[in-house]
C-alpha positions as CSV (number, residue, x, y, z in Angstrom):
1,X,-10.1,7.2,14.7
2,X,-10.7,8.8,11.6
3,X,-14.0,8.7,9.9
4,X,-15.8,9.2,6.3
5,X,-16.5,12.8,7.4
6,X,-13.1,13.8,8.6
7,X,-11.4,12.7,6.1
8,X,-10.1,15.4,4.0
9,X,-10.7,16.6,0.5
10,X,-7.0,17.3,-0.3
11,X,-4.2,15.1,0.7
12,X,-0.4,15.3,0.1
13,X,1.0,12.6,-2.3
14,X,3.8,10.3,-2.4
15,X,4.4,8.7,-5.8
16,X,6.3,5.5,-5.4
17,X,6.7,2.9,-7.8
18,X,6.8,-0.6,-5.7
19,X,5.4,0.4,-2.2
20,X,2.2,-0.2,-1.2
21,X,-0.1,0.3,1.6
22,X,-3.8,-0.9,2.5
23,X,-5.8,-0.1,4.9
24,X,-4.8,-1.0,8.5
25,X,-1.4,-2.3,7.3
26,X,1.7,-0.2,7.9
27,X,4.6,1.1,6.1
28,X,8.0,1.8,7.0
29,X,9.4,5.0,5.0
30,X,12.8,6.2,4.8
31,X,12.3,10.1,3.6
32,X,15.1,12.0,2.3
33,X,14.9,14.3,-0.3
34,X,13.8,17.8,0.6
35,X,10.4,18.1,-0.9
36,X,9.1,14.9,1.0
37,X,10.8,16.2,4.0
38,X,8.8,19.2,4.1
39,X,5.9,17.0,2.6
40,X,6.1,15.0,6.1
41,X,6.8,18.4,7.9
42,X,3.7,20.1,7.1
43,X,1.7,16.8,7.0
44,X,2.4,16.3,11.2
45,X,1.0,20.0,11.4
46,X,-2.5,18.6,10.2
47,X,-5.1,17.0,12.4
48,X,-5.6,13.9,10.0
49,X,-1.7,13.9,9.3
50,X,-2.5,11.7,6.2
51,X,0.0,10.9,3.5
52,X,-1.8,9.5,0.3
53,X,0.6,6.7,-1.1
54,X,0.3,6.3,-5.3
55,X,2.2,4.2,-7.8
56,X,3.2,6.0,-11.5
57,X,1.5,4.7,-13.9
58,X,3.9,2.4,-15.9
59,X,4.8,3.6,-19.5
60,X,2.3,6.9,-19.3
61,X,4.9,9.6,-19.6
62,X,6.8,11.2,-16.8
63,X,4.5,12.2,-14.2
64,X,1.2,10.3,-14.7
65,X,-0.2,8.4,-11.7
66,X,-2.5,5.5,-11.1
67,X,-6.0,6.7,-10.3
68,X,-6.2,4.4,-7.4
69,X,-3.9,5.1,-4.2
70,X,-4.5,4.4,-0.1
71,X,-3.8,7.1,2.3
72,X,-1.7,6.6,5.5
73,X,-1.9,8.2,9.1
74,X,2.0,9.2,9.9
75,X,1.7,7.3,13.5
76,X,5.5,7.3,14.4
77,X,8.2,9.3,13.4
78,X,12.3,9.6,14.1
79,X,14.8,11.5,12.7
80,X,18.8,10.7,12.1
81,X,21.5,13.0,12.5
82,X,21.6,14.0,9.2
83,X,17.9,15.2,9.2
84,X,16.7,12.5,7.5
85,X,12.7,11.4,8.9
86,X,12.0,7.6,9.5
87,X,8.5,7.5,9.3
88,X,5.3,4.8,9.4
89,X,2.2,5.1,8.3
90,X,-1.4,3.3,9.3
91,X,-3.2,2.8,5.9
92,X,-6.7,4.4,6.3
93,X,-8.7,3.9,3.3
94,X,-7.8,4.0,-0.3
95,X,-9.1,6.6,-2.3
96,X,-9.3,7.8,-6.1
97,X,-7.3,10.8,-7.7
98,X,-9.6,13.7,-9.0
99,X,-7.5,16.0,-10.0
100,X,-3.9,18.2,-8.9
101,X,-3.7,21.1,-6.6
102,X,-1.5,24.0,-7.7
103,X,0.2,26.1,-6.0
104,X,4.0,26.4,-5.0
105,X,4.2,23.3,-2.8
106,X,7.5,21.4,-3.7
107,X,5.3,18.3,-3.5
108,X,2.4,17.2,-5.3
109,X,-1.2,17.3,-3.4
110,X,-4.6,16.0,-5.1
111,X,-8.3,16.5,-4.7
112,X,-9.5,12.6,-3.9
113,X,-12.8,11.0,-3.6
114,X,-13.5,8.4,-1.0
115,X,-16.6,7.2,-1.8
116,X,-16.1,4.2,-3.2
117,X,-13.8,2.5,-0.7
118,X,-15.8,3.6,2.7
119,X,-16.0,0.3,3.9
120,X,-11.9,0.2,4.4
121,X,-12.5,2.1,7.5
122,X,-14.4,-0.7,8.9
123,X,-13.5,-3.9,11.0
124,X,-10.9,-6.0,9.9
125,X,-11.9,-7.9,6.9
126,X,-12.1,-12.1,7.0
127,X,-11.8,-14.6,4.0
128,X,-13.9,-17.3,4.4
129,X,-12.8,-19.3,1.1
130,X,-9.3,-19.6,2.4
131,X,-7.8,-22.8,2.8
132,X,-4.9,-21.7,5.5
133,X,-3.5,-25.2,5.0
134,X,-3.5,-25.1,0.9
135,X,-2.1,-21.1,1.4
136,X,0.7,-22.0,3.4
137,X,2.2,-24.6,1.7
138,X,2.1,-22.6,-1.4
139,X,3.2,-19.7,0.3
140,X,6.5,-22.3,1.8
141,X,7.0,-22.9,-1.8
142,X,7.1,-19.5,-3.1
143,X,9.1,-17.9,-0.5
144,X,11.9,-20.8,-1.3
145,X,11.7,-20.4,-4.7
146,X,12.3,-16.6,-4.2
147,X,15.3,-17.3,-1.3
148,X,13.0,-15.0,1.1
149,X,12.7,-15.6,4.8
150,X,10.3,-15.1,7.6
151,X,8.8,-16.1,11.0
152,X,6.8,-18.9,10.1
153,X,5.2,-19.0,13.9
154,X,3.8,-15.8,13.5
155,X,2.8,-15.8,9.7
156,X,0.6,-19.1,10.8
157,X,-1.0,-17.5,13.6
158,X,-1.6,-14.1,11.6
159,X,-5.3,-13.4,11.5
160,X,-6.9,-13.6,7.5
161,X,-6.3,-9.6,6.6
162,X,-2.9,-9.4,8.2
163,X,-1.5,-12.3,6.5
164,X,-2.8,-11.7,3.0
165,X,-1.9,-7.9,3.0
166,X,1.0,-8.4,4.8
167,X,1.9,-10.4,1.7
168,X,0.5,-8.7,-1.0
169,X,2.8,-5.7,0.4
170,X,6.1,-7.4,1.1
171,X,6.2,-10.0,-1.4
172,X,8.8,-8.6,-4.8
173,X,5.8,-8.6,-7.5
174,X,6.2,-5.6,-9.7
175,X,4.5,-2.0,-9.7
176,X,1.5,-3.4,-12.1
177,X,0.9,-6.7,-9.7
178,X,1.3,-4.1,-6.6
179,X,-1.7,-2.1,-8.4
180,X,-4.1,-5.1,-9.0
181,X,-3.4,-6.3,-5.2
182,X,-4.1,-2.7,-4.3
183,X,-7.6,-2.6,-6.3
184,X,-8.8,-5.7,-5.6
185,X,-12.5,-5.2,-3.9
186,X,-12.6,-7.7,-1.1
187,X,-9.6,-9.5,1.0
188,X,-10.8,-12.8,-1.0
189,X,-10.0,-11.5,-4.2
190,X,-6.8,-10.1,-3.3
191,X,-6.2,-13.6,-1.7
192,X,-6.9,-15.1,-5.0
193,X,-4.5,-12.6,-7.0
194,X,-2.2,-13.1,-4.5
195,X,-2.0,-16.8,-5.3
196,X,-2.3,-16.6,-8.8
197,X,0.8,-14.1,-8.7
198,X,2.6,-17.0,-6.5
199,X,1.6,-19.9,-8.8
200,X,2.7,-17.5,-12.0
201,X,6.1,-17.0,-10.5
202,X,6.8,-20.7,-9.4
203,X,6.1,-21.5,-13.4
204,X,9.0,-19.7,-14.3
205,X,6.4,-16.5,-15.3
206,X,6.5,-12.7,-15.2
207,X,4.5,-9.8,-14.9
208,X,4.9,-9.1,-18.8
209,X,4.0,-12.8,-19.7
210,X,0.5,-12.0,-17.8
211,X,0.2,-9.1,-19.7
């Protein structure tokens, strides 16, 4: 298990508008362009084998990231035939940009500063204010507006952190929404963005008209 002080001060990055990862969730990748290949490569030849998972920062300019991101531990790995990598990763703790590495990597790698998110490698976080009952039916609501499906059994019997960040990571809110679930400082308050996303949507809203 990692800790504050193995964590490294240098991580490989993976900007992707859409996909995010918290801490003790996991995400499925599909890697197949050459630079992210290698990326994954070198990253199972490190003893943290972390992956630092960042959204670009919408209308900055080409290249421009959010300072907020959460790092993942590649825990499983497969490759096809045609040498693309299947890949998961175990979110760790999020983390905050400080500033690029250079060098000739074909992939991007920051200095990052954990500091102010050490209690993600902690227990599992609960969310005392939330009315399961209240949570679910909106969430029933939601997931028919949107035609999505799941297993209903399991989602109900989910403890507090998996359900909400399972949610807040498979749910189709855009890259900004993604971000504020991402930054939000305690499981309650991503609960409560979480439902006012939900809510927003079934009123016929957007992302823009909350902007």
């Amino acid at each position: 298990m990692l800790t504050s002080a193995s964590l490294p001060e240098t991580i490989p990055v993976f900007p992707l508008p859409g996909a995010l990862l918290l801490p003790r969730a996991r995400l499925p990748l599909h890697i197949f362009e050459p630079r992210y290949l290698q990326m994954v490569e070198d990253c199972m030849k490190t003893p943290a084998r972390l992956i630092g998972m960042v959204q670009p920062r919408s209308g900055a300019g080409e290249g421009k990231l959010n300072a907020i991101g959460c790092a993942g531990r590649l825990t499983a790995f497969s490759e096809t035939e045609d040498g693309r990598y299947m890949v998961t990763l175990s979110g760790v703790s999020r983390f905050r940009l400080v500033s690029e590495e250079t060098g000739f990597s074909p992939y991007r790698k920051f200095t990052v500063n954990w500091a102010d998110f050490s209690h993600d490698l902690g227990a599992a976080e609960a969310d005392s204010g939330l009315d399961r009952a209240a949570f679910m039916d909106l969430l029933q609501r939601y997931f028919c507006e949107e035609e999505l499906q799941t297993d209903w059994g399991s989602l109900g019997q989910a403890d507090d952190e998996l359900l909400i960040n399972s949610l807040s990571m498979l749910c189709p809110f855009g890259p900004e929404d993604k971000q504020a679930l991402l930054e939000a400082p305690s499981l309650s308050t991503r609960r409560e963005t979480l439902v006012t996303l939900m809510e927003f949507a079934l009123h016929g809203g957007s992302s823009e008209d909350m902007m």
